[in-house]
C-alpha positions in Angstrom: 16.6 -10.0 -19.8 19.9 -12.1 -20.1 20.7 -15.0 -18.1 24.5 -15.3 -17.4 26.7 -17.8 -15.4 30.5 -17.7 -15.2 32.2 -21.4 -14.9 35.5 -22.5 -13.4 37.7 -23.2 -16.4 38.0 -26.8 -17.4 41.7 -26.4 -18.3 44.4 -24.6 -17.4 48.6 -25.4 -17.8 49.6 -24.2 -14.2 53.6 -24.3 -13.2 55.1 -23.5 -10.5 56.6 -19.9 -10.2 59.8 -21.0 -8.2 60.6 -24.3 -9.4 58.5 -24.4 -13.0 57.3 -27.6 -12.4 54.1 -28.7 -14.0 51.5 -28.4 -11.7 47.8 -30.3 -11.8 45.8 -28.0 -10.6 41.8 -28.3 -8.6 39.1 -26.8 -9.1 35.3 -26.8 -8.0 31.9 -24.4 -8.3 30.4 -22.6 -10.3 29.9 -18.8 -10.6 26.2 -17.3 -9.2 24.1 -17.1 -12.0 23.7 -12.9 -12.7 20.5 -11.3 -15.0 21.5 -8.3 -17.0 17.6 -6.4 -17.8 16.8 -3.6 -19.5 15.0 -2.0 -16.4 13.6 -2.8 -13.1 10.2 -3.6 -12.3 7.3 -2.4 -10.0 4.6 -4.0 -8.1 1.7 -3.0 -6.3 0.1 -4.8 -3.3 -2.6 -4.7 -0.9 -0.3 -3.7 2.4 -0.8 -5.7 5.6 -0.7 -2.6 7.8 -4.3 -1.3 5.7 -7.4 0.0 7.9 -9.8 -3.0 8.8 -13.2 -2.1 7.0 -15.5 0.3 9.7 -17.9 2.5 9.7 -17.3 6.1 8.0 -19.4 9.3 9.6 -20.3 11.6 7.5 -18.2 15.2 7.7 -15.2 13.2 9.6 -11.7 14.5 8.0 -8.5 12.7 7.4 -10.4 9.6 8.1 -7.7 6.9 6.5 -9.5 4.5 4.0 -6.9 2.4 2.4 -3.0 1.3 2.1 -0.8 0.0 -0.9 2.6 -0.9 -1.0 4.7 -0.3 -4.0 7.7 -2.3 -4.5 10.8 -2.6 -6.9 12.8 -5.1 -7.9 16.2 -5.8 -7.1 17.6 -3.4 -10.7 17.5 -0.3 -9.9 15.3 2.5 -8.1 12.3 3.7 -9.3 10.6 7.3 -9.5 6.6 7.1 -9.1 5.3 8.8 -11.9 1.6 7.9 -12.0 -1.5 6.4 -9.7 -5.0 5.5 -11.1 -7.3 5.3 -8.4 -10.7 3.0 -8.6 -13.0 5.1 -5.9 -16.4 3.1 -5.1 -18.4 5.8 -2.9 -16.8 8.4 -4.2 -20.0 10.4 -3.9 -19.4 10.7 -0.1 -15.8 11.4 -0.8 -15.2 15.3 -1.0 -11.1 15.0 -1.1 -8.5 11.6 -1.1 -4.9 12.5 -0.1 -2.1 10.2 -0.6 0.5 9.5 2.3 3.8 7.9 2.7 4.2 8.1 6.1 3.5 11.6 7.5 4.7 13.3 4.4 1.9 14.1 2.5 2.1 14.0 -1.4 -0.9 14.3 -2.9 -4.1 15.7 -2.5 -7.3 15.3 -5.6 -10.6 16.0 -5.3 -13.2 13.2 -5.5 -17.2 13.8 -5.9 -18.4 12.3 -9.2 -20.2 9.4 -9.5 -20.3 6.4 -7.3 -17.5 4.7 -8.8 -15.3 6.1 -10.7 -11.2 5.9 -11.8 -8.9 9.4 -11.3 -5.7 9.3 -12.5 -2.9 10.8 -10.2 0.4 12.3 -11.7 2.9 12.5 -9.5 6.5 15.2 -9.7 9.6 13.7 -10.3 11.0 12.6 -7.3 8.0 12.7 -4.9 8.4 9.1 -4.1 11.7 7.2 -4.9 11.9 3.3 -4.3 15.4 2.2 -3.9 15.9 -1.3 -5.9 14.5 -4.2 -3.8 12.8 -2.1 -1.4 9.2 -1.5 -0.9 7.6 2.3 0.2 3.9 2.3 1.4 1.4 5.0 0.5 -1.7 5.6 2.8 -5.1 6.9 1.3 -7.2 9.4 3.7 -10.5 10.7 2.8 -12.4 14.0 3.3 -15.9 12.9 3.6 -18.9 14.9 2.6 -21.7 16.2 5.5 -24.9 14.5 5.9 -27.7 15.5 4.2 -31.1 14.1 4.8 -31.2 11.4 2.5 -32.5 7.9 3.5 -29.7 6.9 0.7 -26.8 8.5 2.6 -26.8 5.3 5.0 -25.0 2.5 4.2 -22.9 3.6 1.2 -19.7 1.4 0.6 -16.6 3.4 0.6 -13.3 1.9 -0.9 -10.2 2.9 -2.6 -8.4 0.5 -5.2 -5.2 1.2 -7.4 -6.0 -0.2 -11.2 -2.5 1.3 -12.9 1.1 2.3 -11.2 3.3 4.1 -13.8 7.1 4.5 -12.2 10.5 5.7 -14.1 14.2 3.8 -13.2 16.5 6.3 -12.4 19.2 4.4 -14.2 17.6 3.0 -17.4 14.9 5.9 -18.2 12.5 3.0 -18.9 9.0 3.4 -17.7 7.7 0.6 -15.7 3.8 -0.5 -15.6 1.6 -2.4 -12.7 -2.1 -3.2 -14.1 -2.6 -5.3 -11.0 -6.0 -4.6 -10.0 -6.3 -4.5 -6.3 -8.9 -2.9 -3.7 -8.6 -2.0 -0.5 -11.6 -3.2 2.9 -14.7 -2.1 1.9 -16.0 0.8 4.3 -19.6 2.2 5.0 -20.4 5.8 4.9 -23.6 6.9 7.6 -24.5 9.9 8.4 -24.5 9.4 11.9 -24.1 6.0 14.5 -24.5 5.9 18.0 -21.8 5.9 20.7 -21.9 3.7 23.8 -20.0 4.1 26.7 -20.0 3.1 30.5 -22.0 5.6 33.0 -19.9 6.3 35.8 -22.5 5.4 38.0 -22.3 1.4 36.6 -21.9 -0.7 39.5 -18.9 -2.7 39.4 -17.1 -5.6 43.0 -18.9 -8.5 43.9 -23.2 -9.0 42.9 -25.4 -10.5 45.2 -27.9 -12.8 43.0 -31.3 -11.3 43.3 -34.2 -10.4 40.5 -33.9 -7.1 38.9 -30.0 -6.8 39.8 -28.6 -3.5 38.0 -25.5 -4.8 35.6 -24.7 -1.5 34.2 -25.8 1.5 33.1 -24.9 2.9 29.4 -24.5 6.7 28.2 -25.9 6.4 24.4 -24.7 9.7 22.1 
């Protein structure tokens, strides 16, 4: 890209339109300095708003594991073209769909190895981002059922983008983000129990005594 800056002249014969008298003119400022590039840019990002790292139960649906924010610079808008995926877990993970807002556009399967990297194409115009703006994309997860493996407890879950491929509307130039970032790091169980207050728990004002009832727990 070109750096460019327009100047106040230095000098200039002014005369009066009336009279045509010499005139000594003033002047101050500069121009704002202005970029001319070849295309715009895009950036990827860990977003703010992505779910704090929890516990994953085995068979949930539409459970949401991760969210990325995908920005462009101030050029021109970009068209998202292309998402590789880094999926730790992902033998727990039976399908990953991709979200911006409630509007789903993407849905893969997952399964594989532990880890592994899918690459995501996406159709022209699924996801636009206007110059200088930023669109976030949510990650939800399908996760497989329990079995009866000892191993199926405690498995980290987490979704990462490793490649963002996007296309400026204006230029035609494809744009690339190799930023490597991950997500919270989840843990898939197969099960984890639930505790909630009884009904029956006593609540008001104790009297001190030995063996006073605090509360009473259901446990599912």
């Amino acid at each position: 890209s070109d750096t460019h800056v327009v100047n106040v002249i230095t000098d200039a014969n002014v005369s009066g339109a009336d009279t045509g008298a010499s005139v000594t003119e003033t002047y101050t400022g500069n121009g704002q300095t202005m970029t001319v590039a070849a295309a715009g840019t895009l950036s990827t990002a860990v977003d703010a708003g992505q779910p704090s790292a929890s516990i994953l139960v085995a068979g949930n649906s539409g459970v949401t594991v991760g969210a990325f924010k995908l920005t462009s610079n101030n050029v021109e808008e970009l068209d998202l073209d292309q998402l590789t995926f880094n999926v730790t877990g992902s033998n727990r993970v039976a399908t990953l769909y991709v979200y911006n807002g409630s509007t789903l556009l993407k849905s893969f399967p997952a399964g594989g190895t532990s880890a592994q990297s899918i690459t995501v194409d996406f159709s022209d115009n699924t996801l636009l981002i206007p110059a200088n703006t930023s669109k976030v994309i949510t990650v939800k997860a399908d996760l497989y059922t329990n079995t009866t493996a000892v191993a199926d407890n405690e498995v980290d879950v987490a979704v990462g983008i490793t490649d963002a491929d996007a296309t400026g509307k204006s230029s035609g130039t494809q744009v690339t983000d190799t930023d490597d970032i991950s997500g919270n790091t989840h843990q898939y169980y197969r099960a984890y129990p639930k505790f909630t207050v009884n009904a029956s728990s006593p609540s008001g004002t104790l009297i001190p005594s030995s063996n006073t009832l605090l509360a009473i727990f259901d446990v599912k």
